[in-house]
C-alpha positions as CSV (number, residue, x, y, z in Angstrom):
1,X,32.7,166.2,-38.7
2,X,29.8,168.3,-37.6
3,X,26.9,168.9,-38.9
4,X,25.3,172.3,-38.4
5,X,23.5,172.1,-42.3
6,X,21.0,169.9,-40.9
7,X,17.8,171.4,-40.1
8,X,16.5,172.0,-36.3
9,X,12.8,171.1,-35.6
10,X,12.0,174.9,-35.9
11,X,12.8,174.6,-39.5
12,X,11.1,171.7,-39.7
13,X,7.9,173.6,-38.1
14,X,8.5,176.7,-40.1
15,X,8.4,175.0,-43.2
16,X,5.1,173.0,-42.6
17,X,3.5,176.8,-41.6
18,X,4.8,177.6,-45.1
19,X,2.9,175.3,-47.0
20,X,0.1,175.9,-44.7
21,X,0.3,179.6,-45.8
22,X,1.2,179.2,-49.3
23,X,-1.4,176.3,-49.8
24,X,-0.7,172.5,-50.1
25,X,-2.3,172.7,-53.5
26,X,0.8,174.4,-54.8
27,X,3.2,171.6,-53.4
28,X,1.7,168.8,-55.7
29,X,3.4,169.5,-58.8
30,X,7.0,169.7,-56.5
31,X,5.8,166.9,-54.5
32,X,5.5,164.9,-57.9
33,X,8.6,165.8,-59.4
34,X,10.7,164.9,-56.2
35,X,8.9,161.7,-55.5
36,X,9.3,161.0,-58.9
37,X,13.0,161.7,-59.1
38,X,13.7,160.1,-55.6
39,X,12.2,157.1,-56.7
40,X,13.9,156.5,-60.2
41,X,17.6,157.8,-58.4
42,X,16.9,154.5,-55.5
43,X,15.8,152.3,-58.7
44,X,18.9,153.5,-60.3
45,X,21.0,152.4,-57.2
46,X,19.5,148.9,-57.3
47,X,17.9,150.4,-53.1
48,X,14.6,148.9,-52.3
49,X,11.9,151.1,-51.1
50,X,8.3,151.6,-50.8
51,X,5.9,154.4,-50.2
52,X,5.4,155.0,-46.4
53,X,3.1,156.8,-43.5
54,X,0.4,159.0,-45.6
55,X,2.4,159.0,-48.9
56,X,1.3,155.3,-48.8
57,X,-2.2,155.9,-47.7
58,X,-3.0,158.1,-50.5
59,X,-1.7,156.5,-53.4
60,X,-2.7,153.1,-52.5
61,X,-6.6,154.8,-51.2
62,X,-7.0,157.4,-53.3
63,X,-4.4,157.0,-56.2
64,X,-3.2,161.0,-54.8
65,X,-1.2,162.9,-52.6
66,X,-2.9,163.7,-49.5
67,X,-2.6,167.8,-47.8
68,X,0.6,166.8,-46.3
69,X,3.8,168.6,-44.9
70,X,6.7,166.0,-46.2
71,X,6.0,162.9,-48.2
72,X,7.7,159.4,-47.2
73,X,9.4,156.2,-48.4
74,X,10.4,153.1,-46.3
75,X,14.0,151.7,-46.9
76,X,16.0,148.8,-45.2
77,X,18.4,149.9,-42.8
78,X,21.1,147.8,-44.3
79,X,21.2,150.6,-47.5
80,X,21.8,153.5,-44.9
81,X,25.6,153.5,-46.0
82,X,24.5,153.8,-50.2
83,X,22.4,156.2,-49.3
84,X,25.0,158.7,-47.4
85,X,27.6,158.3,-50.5
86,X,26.9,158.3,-54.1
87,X,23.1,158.2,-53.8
88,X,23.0,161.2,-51.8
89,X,25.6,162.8,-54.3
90,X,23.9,161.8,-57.1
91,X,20.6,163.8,-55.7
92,X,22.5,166.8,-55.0
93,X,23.3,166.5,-58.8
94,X,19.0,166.8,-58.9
95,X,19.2,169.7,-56.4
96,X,18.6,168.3,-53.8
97,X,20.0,168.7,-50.3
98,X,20.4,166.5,-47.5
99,X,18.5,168.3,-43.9
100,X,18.2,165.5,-41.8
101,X,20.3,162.0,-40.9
102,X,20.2,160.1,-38.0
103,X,19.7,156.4,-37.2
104,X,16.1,156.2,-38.1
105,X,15.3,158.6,-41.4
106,X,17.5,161.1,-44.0
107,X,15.3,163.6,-45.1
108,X,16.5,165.4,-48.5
109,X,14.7,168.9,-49.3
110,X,14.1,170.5,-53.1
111,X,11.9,173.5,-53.8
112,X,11.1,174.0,-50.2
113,X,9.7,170.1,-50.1
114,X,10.8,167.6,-48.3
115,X,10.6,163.8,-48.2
116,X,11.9,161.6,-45.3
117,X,13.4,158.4,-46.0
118,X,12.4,155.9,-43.4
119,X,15.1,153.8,-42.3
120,X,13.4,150.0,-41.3
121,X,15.2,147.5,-39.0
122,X,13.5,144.3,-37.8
123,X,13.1,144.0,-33.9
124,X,11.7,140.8,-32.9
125,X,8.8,140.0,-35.3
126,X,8.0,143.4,-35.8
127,X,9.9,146.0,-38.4
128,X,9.8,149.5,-38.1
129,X,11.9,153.0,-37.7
130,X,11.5,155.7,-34.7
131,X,8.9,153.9,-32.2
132,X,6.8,153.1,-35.2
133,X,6.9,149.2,-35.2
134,X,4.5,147.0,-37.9
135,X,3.9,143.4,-38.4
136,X,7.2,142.2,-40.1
137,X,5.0,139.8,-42.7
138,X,4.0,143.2,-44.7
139,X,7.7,143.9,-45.7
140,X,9.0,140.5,-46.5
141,X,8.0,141.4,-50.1
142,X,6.5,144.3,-52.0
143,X,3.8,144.4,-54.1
144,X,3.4,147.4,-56.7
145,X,0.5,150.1,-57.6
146,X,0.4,152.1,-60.6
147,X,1.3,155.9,-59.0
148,X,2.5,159.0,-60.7
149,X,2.7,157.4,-64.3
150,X,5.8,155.1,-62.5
151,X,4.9,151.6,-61.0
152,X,5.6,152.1,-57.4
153,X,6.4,149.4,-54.4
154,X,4.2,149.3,-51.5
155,X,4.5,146.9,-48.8
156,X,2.4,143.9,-49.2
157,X,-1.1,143.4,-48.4
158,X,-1.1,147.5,-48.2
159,X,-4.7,147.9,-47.4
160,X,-4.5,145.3,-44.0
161,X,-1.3,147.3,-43.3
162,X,-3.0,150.8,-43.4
163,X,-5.9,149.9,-41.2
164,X,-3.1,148.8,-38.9
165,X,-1.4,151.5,-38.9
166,X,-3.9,154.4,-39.3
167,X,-6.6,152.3,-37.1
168,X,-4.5,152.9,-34.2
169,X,-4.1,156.7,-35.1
170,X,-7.9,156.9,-34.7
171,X,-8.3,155.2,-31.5
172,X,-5.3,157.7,-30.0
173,X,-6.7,160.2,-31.7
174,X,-10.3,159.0,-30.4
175,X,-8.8,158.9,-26.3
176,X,-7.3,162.8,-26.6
177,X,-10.7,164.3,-27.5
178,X,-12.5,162.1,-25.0
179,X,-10.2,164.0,-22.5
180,X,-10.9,167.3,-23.4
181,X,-14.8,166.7,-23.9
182,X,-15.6,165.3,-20.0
């Protein structure tokens, strides 16, 4: 079967310039609404998740949604299979549509906003999805935050987990610009 629906990462780029254009600001009502309905459609299929990357950092740090391009969730590889049958039909009953599968996320689109679904798998002690690889203790069970009137899982011990993950950003980030300063 081919599939040519799925997006390219031009899409993928044009659609962040849109939102850059348009103004995150608008987004957060869509971005609400599809978190909101993604979340109660993987509750509905009995599919553990939790809020991942910066959809994580803001609702656990700030209790918002941060400027963002695309909003994430974490799932277990193991569900990848529920999630390309009846859950994905089921969200195409929402209006949704499916514009990215492969091994490590599915990304479903509505209202020009997308959210990736991050697919986890354990390697050695560490868990992760595309080259992103964290501690597997955080994931062994999930602890949950009140977020957008729903109660939401997050990984456990969140706040250790996010200086993990966006301490390491910093330092990167840190090395580039001390490249481009000397």
């Amino acid at each position: 079967m081919i599939k040519n629906n799925y997006w390219s990462k031009h899409d993928f780029e044009v659609n962040k310039h849109l939102w850059i254009k348009k103004g995150i600001k608008k987004a957060e009502s869509i971005r609400k609404d599809n978190l909101v309905d993604l979340s109660m459609t993987l509750k509905g299929f009995n599919i553990p998740f939790w809020l991942q990357g910066r959809t994580l950092l803001g609702a656990f740090s700030y209790g918002r949604l941060l400027d963002d391009h695309d909003d994430d969730l974490g799932v277990d590889y193991k569900y990848k299979c529920t999630i390309e049958g009846e859950f994905s039909d089921a969200l195409r009953g929402l209006g949704f549509k499916k514009i990215r599968e492969n091994s490590s996320m599915i990304s479903y689109i509505r209202n020009d906003r997308y959210i990736d679904i991050c697919l986890f798998k354990s390697k050695n002690r560490k868990y992760g999805y595309s080259g992103k690889w964290f501690p597997r203790r955080f994931f062994k069970h999930l602890d949950w935050i009140q977020f957008l009137g729903l109660k939401m899982p997050v990984p456990n011990n969140t706040k250790i987990l996010l200086d993990i993950m966006y301490r390491n950003h910093f330092f990167l980030l840190l090395n580039k610009m001390s490249y481009l300063v000397t």
